[in-house]
C-alpha positions as YAML, in Angstrom:
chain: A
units: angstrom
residues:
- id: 1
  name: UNK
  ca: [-103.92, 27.87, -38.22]
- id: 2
  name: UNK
  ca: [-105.23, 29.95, -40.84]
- id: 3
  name: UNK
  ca: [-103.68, 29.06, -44.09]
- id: 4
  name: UNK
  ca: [-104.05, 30.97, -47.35]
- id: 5
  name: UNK
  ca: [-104.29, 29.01, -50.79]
- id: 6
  name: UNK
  ca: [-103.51, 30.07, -53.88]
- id: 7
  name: UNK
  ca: [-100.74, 30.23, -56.62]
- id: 8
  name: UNK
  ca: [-97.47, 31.40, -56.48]
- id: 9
  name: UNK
  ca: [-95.24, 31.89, -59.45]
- id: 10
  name: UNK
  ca: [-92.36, 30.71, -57.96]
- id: 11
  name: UNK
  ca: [-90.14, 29.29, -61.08]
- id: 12
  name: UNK
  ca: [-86.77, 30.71, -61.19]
- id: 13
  name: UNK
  ca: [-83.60, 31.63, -63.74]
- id: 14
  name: UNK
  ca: [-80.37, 31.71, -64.92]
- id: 15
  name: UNK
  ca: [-78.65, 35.07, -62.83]
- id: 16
  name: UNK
  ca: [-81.41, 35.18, -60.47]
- id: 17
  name: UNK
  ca: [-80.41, 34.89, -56.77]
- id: 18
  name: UNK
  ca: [-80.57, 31.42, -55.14]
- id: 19
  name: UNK
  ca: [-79.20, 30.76, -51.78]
- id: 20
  name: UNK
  ca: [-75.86, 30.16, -51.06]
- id: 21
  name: UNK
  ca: [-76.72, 27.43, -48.22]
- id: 22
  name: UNK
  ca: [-78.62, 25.12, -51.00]
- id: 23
  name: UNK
  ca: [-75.58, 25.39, -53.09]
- id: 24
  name: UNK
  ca: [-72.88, 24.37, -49.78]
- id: 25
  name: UNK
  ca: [-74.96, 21.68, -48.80]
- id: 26
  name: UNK
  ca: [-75.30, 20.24, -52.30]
- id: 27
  name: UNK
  ca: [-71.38, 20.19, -52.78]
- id: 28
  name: UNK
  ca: [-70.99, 18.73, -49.34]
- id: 29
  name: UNK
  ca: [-73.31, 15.83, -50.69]
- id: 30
  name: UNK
  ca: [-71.58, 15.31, -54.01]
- id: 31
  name: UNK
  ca: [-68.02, 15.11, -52.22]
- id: 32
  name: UNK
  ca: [-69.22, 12.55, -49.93]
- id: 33
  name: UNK
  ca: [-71.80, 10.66, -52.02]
- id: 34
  name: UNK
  ca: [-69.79, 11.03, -56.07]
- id: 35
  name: UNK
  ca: [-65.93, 11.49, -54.70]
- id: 36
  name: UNK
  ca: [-63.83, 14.71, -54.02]
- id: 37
  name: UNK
  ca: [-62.54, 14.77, -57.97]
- id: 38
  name: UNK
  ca: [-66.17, 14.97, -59.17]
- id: 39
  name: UNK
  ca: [-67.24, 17.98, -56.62]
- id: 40
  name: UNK
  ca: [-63.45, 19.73, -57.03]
- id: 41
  name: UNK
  ca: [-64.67, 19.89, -61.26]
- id: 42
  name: UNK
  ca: [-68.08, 21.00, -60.20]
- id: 43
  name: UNK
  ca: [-66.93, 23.97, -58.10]
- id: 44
  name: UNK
  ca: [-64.16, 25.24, -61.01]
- id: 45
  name: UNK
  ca: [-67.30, 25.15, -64.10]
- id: 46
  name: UNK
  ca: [-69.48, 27.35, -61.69]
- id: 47
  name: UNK
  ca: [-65.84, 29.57, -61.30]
- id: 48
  name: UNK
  ca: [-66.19, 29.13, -57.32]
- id: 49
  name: UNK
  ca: [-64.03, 27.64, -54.54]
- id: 50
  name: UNK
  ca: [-64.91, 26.14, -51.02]
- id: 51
  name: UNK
  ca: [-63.75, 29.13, -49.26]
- id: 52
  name: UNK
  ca: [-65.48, 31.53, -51.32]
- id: 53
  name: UNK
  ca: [-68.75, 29.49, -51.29]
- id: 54
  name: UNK
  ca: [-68.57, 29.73, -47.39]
- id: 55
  name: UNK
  ca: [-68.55, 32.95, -46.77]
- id: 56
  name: UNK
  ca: [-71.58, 34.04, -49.65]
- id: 57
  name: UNK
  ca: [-75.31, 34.24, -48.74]
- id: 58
  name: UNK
  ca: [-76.42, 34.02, -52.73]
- id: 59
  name: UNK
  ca: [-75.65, 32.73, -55.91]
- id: 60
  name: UNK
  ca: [-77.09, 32.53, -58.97]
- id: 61
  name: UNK
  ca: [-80.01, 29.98, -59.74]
- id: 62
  name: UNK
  ca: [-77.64, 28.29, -62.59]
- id: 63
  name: UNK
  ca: [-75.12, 27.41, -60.62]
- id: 64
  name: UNK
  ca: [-77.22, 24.78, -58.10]
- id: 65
  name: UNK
  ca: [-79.20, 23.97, -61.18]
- id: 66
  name: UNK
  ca: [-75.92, 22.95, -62.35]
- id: 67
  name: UNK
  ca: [-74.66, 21.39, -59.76]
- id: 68
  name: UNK
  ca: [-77.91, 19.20, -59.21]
- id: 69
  name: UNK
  ca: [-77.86, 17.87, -62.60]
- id: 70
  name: UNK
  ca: [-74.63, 17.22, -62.15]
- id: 71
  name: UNK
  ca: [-75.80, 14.90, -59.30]
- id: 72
  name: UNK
  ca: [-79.24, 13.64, -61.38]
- id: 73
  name: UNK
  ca: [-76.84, 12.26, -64.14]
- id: 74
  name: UNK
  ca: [-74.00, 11.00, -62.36]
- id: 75
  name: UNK
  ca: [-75.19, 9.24, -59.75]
- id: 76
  name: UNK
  ca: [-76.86, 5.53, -60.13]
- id: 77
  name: UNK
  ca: [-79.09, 6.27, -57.27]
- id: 78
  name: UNK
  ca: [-82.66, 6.94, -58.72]
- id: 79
  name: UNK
  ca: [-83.54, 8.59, -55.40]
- id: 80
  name: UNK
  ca: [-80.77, 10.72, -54.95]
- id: 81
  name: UNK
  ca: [-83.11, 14.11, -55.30]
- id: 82
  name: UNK
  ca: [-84.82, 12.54, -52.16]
- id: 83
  name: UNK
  ca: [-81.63, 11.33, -50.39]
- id: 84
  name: UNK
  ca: [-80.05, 15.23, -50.96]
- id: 85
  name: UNK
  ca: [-82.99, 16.75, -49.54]
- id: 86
  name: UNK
  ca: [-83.38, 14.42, -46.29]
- id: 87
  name: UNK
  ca: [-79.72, 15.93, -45.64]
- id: 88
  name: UNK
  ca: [-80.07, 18.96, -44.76]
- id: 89
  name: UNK
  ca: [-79.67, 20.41, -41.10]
- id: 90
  name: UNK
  ca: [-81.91, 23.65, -40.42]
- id: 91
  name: UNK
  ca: [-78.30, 25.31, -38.71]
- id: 92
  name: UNK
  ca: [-77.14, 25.37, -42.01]
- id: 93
  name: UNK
  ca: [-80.31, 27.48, -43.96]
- id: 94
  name: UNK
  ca: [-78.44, 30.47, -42.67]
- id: 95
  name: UNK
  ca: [-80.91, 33.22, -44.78]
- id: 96
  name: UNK
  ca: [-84.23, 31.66, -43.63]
- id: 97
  name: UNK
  ca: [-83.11, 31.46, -39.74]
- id: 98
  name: UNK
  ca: [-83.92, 34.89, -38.65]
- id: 99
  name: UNK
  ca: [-87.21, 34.81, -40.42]
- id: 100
  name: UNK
  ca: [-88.08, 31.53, -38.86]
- id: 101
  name: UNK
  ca: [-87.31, 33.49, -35.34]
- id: 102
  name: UNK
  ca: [-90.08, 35.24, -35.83]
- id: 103
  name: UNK
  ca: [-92.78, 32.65, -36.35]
- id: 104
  name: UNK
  ca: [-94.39, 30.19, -33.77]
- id: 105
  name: UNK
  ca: [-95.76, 27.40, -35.74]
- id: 106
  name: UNK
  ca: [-94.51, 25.26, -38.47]
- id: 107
  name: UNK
  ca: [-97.27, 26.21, -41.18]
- id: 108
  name: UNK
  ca: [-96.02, 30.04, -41.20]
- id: 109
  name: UNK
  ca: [-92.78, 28.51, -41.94]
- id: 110
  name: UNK
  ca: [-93.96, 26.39, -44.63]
- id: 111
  name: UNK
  ca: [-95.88, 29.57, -46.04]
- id: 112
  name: UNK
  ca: [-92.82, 31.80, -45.98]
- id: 113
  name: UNK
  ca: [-90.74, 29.39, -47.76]
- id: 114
  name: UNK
  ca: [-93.70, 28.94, -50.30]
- id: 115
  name: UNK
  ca: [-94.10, 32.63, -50.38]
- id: 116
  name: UNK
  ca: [-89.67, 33.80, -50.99]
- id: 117
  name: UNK
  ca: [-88.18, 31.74, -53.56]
- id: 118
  name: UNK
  ca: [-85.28, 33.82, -53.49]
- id: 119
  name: UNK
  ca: [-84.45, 33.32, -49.78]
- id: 120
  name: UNK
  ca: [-85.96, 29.53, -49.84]
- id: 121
  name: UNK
  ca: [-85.05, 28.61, -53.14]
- id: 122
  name: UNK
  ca: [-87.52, 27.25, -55.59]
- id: 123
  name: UNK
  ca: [-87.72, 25.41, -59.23]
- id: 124
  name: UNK
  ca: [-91.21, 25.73, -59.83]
- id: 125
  name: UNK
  ca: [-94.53, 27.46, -59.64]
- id: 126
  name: UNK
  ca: [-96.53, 25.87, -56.61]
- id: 127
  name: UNK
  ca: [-100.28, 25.78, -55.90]
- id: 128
  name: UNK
  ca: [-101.53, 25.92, -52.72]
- id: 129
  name: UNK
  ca: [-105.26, 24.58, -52.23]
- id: 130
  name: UNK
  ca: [-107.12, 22.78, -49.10]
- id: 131
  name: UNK
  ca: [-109.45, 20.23, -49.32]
- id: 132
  name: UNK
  ca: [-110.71, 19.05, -46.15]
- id: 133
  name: UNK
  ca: [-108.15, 18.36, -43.61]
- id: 134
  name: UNK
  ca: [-105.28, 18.62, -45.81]
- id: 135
  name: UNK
  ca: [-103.06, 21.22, -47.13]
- id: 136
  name: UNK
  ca: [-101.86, 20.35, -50.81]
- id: 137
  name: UNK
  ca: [-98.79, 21.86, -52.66]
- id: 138
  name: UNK
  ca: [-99.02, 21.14, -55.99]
- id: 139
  name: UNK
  ca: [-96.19, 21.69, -58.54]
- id: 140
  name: UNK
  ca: [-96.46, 23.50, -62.00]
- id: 141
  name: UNK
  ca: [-94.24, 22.24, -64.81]
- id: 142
  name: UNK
  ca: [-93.98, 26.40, -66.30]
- id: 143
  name: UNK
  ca: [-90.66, 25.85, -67.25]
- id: 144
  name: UNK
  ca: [-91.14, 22.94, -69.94]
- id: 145
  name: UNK
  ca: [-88.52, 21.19, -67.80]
- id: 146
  name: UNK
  ca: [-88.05, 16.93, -68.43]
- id: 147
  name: UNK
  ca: [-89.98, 14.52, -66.38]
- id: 148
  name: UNK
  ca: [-86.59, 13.12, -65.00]
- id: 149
  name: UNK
  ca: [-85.21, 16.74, -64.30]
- id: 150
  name: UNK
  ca: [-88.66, 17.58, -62.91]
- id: 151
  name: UNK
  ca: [-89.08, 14.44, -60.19]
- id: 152
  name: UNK
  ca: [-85.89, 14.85, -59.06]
- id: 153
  name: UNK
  ca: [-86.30, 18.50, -58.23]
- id: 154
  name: UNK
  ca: [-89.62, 17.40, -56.33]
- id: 155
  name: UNK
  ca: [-88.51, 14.52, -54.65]
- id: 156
  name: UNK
  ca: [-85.33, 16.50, -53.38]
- id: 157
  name: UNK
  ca: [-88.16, 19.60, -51.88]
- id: 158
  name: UNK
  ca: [-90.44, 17.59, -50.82]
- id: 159
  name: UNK
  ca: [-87.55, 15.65, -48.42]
- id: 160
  name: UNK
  ca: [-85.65, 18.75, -47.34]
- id: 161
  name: UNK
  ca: [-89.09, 20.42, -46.44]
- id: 162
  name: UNK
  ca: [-90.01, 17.68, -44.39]
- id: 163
  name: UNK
  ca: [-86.70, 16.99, -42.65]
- id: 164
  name: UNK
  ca: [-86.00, 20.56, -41.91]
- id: 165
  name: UNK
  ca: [-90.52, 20.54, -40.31]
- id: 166
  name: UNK
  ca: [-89.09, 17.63, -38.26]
- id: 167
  name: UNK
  ca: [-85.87, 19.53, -36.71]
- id: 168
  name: UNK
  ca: [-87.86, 22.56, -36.32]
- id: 169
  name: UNK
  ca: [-90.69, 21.10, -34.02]
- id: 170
  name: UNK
  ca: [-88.45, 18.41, -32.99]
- id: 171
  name: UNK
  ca: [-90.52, 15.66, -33.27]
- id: 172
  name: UNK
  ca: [-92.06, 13.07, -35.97]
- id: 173
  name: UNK
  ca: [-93.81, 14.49, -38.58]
- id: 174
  name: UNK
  ca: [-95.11, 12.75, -41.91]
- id: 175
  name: UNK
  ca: [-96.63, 13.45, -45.33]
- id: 176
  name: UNK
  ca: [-100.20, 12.27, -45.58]
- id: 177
  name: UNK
  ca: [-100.27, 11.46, -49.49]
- id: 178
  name: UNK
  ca: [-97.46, 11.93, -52.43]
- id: 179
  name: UNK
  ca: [-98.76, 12.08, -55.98]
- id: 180
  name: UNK
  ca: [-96.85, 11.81, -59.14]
- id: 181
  name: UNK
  ca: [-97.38, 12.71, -62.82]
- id: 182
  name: UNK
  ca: [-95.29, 9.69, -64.03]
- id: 183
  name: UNK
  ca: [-95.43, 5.96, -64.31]
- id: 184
  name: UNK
  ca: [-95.24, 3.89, -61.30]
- id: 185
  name: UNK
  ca: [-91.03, 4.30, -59.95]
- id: 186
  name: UNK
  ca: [-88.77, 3.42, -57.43]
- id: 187
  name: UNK
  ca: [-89.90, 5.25, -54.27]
- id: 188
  name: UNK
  ca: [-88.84, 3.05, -51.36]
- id: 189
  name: UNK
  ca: [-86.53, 5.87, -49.67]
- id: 190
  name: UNK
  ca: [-88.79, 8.61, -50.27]
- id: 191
  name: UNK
  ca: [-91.92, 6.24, -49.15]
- id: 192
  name: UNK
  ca: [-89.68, 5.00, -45.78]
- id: 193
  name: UNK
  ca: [-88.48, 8.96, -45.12]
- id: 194
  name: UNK
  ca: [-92.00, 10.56, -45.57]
- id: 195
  name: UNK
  ca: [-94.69, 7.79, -44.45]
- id: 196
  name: UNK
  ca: [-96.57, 8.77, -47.19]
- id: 197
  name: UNK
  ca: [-98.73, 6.71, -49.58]
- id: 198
  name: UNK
  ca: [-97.33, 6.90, -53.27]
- id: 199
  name: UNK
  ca: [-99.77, 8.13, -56.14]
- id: 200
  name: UNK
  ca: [-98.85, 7.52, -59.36]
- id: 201
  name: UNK
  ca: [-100.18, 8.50, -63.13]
- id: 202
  name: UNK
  ca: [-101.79, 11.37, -61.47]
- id: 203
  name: UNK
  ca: [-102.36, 14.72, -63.14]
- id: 204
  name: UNK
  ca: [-99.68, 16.80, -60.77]
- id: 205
  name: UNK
  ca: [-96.69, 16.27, -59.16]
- id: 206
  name: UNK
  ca: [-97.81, 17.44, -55.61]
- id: 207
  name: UNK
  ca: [-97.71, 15.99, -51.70]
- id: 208
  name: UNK
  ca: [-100.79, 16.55, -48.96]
- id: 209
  name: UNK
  ca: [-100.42, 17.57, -45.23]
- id: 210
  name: UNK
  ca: [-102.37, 17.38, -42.43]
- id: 211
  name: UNK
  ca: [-103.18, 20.69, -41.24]
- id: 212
  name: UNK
  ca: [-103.63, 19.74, -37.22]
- id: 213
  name: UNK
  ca: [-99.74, 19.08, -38.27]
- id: 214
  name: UNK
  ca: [-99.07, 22.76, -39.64]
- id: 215
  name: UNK
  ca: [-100.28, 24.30, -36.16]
- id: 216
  name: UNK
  ca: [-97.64, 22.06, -34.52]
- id: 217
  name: UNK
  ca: [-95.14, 24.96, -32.35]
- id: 218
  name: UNK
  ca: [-91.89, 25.81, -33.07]
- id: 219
  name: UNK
  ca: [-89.17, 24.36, -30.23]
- id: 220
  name: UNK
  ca: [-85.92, 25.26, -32.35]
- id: 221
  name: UNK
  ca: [-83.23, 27.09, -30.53]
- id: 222
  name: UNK
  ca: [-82.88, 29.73, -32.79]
- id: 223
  name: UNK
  ca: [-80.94, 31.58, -30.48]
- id: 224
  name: UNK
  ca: [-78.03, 29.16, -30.31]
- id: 225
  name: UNK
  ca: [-77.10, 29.48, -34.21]
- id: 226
  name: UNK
  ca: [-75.60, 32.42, -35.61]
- id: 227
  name: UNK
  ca: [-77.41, 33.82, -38.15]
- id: 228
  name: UNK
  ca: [-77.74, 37.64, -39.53]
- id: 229
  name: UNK
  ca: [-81.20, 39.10, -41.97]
- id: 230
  name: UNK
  ca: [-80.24, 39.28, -45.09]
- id: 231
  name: UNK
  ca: [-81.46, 39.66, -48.42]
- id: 232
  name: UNK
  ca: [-80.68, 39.53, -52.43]
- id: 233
  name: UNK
  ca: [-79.09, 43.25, -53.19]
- id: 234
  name: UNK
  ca: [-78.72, 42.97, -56.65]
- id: 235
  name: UNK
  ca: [-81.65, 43.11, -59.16]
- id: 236
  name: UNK
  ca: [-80.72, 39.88, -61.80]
- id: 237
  name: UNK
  ca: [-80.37, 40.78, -65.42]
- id: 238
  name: UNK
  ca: [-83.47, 38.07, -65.86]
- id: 239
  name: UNK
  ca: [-85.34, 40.26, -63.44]
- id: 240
  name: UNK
  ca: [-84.66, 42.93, -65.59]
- id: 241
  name: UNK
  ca: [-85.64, 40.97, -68.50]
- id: 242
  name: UNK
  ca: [-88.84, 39.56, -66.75]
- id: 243
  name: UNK
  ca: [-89.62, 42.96, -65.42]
- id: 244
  name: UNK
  ca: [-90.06, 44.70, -68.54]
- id: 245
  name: UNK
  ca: [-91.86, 41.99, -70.55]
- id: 246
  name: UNK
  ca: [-94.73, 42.12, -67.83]
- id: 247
  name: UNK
  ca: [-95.38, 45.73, -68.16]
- id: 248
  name: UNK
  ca: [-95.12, 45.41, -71.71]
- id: 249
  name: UNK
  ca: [-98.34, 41.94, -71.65]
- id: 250
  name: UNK
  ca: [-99.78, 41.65, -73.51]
- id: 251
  name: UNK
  ca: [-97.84, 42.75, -76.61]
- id: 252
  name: UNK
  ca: [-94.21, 42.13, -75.69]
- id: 253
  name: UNK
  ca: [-91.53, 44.06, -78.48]
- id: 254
  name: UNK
  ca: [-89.49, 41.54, -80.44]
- id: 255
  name: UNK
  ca: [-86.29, 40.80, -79.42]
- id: 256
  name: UNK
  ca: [-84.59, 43.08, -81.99]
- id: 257
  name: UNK
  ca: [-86.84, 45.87, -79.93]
- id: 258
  name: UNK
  ca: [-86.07, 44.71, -76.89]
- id: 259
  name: UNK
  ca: [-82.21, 44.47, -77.43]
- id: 260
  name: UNK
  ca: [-82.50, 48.34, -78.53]
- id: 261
  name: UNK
  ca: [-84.04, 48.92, -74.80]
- id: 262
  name: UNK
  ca: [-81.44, 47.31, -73.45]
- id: 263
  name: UNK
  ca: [-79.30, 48.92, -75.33]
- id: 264
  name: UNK
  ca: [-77.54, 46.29, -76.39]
- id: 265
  name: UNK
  ca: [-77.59, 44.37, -80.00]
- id: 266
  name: UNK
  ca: [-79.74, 41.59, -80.51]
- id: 267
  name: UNK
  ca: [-76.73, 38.92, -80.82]
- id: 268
  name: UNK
  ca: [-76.01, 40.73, -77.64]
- id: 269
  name: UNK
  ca: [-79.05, 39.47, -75.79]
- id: 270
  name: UNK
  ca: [-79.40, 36.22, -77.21]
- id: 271
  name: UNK
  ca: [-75.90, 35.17, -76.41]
- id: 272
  name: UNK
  ca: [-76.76, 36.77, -72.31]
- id: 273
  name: UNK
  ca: [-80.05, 34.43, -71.97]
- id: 274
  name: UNK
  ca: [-78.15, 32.06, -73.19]
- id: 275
  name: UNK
  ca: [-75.46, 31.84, -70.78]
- id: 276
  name: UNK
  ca: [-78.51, 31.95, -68.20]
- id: 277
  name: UNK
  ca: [-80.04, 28.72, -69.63]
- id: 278
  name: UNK
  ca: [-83.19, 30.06, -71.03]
- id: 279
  name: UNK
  ca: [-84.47, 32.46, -73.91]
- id: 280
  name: UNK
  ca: [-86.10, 35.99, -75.19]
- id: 281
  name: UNK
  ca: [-89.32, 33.64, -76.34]
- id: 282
  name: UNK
  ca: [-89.04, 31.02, -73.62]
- id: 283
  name: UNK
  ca: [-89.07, 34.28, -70.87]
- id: 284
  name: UNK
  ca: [-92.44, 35.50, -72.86]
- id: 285
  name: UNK
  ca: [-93.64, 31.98, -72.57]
- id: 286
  name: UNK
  ca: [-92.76, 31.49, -68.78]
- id: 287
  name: UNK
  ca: [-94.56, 35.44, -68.51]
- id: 288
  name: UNK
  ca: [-97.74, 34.37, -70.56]
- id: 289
  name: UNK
  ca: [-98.60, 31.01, -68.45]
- id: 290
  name: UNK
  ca: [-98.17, 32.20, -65.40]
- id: 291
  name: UNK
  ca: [-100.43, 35.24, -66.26]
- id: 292
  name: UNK
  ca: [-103.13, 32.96, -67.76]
- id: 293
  name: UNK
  ca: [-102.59, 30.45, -64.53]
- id: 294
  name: UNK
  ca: [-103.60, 33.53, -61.94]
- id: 295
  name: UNK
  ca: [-106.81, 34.67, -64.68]
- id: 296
  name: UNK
  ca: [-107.85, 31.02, -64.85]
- id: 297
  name: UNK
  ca: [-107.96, 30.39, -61.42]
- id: 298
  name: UNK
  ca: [-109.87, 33.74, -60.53]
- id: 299
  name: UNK
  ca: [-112.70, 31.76, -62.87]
- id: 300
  name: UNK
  ca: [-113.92, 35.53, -63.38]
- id: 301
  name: UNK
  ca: [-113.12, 35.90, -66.77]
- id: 302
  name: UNK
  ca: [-114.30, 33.69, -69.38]
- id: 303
  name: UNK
  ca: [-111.78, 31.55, -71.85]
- id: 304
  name: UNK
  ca: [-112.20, 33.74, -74.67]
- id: 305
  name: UNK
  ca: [-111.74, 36.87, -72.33]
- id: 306
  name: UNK
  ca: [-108.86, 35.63, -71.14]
- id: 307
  name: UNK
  ca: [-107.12, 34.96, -74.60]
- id: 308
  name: UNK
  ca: [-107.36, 38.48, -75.93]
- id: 309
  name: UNK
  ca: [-106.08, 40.02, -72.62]
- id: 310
  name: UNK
  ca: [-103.13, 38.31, -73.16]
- id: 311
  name: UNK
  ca: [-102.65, 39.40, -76.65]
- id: 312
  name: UNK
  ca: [-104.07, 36.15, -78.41]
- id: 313
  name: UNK
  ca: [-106.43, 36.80, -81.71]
- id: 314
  name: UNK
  ca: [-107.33, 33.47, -81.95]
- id: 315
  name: UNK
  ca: [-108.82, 31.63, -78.47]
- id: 316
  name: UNK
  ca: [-107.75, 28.27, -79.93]
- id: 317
  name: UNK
  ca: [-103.98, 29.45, -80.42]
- id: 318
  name: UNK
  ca: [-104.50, 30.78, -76.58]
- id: 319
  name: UNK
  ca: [-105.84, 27.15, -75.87]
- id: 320
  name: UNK
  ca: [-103.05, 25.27, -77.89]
- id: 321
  name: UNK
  ca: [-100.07, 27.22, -76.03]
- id: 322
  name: UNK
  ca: [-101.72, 26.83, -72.36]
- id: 323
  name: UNK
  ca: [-101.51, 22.60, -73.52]
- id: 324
  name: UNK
  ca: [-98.29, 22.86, -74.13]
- id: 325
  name: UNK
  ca: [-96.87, 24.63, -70.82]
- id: 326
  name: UNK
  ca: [-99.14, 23.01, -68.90]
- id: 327
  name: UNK
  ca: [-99.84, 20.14, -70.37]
- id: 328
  name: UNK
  ca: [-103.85, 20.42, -69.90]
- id: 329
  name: UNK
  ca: [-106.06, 22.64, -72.13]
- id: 330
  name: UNK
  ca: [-106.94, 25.52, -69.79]
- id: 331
  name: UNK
  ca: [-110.69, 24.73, -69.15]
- id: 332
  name: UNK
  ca: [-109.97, 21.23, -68.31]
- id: 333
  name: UNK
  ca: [-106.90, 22.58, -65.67]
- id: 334
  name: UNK
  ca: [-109.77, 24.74, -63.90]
- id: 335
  name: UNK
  ca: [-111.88, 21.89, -63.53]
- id: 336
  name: UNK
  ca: [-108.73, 19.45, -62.24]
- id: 337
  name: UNK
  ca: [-108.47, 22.69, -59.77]
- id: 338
  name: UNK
  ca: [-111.89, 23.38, -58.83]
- id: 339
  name: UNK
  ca: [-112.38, 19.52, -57.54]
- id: 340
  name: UNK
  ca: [-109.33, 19.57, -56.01]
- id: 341
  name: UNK
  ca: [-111.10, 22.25, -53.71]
- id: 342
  name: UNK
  ca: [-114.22, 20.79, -53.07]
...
């Protein structure tokens, strides 16, 4: 199988579209796993009903956020995230289906989803590299989000990802190596569901494949679920937002600017980004790393280069900001990178 890596800025926001199927099969879980009153509130604060729910294809990326930290902080379970995601039936990923048709092994699957957060749905940037036999997906923290939040979110991919591999070659498949950016934790259901061996204090939050296991063929019987192509309509007002601060890199207008190009009034915008759960700034932030992720990784440009095209006078302000979405300075997260490929 021929396998591309790279980076994909996958991190998503607020009004964006999610699908509608990660949202139904989250509910389903809460009603059986927190109670019928808990998932009844839960579908009247996102201003939807059962019914309604049922017969959408998208929603907006708030409303599963919502409803999954609903789930993080209610639920005693510290591997609920993982317990969610082992759930999941492929019959009920009703947008991915007919793209799935079309492919014959399980790595073009795996590369699609990578490759369409809006049809797959996706909380972070992911990194794609091989080294040796095994295909790693590595997550990027872009979004600032906690360490809790962040876990859960990649405990509850990396077991929907696996279980839906399993149903769509029908037959055992397991994760090769799990790592974690935290302090040793509870992993006994994730460790049991995935076979994998359990990393911890490790730079990234990221899992390892074989690849003889990506070439594995497709046997689902596509052809006995219903499913229609379909696709997000709509262009989000963070798309919008998003849209126009990447032509405008590297010298984004202020937000009072910005508002006047919307036309709309500054108090205007703030109070719309903040309904979406984010920010004018943190937007320009989320734009900024991911920029300087795809020019670090092309290790064409030098450090210094890099800064001032993204609008930096000062190479050590450029260096302070990349620490603090990333976590690493960004010389040190090419190196972490580079061995990772070699």
């Amino acid at each position: 199988m021929q396998q591309e890596s790279g980076y994909k800025a996958n991190m998503m926001v607020g009004d964006q579209c999610y699908p509608a199927f990660e949202l139904r099969n989250l509910l389903n879980f809460i009603d059986i796993h927190l109670g019928e009153t808990v998932a009844a509130d839960i579908y009247q604060k996102l201003g939807l009903g059962p019914l309604e729910l049922k017969a959408m294809q998208f929603v907006y990326v708030w409303q599963v956020e919502f409803a999954m930290e609903q789930l993080r902080t209610l639920s005693p379970d510290k591997e609920i995230g993982a317990r969610l995601g082992a759930s999941y039936q492929v019959a009920s990923l009703d947008v991915l289906l007919p793209f799935f048709d079309q492919f014959t092994t399980l790595g073009q699957c795996l590369k699609f989803v990578i490759q369409n957060p809006d049809l797959a749905g996706s909380f972070a940037d992911t990194l794609v590299l091989i080294e040796g036999d095994t295909l790693w997906v590595r997550w990027l923290n872009t979004g600032k989000v906690s360490e809790d939040k962040f876990a859960f979110q990649f405990h509850h991919s990396v077991c929907a990802l696996l279980g839906a591999a399993r149903q769509l070659v029908d037959e055992p498949v397991y994760i090769d190596e799990i790592h974690f950016a935290c302090r040793c934790c509870n992993t006994d259901f994730l460790s049991q569901e995935t076979g994998a061996t359990m990393v911890f204090d490790c730079d990234f939050f990221e899992w390892g494949i074989k690849m003889e296991v990506l070439n594995s063929p497709l046997a689902f019987q596509f052809s006995q679920v219903k499913h229609n192509k379909s696709v997000p309509e709509a262009t989000s007002f963070i798309d919008k937002v998003l849209t126009n601060i990447r032509h405008s890199m590297p010298n984004p207008p202020k937000l009072e600017q910005f508002a006047l190009s919307m036309h709309m009034s500054d108090r205007s915008l703030r109070r719309k980004l903040s309904a979406a759960g984010t920010t004018y700034q943190k937007l320009i932030d989320q734009v900024r790393c991911q920029a300087a992720i795809n020019l670090i990784l092309t290790d064409k440009l030098s450090i210094e280069d890099i800064a001032e095209t993204l609008g930096y006078g000062d190479v050590s302000h450029f260096r302070q900001s990349f620490k603090h979405w990333i976590g690493y300075p960004p010389g040190h997260f090419l190196r972490l990178n580079q061995a990772s490929k070699q």
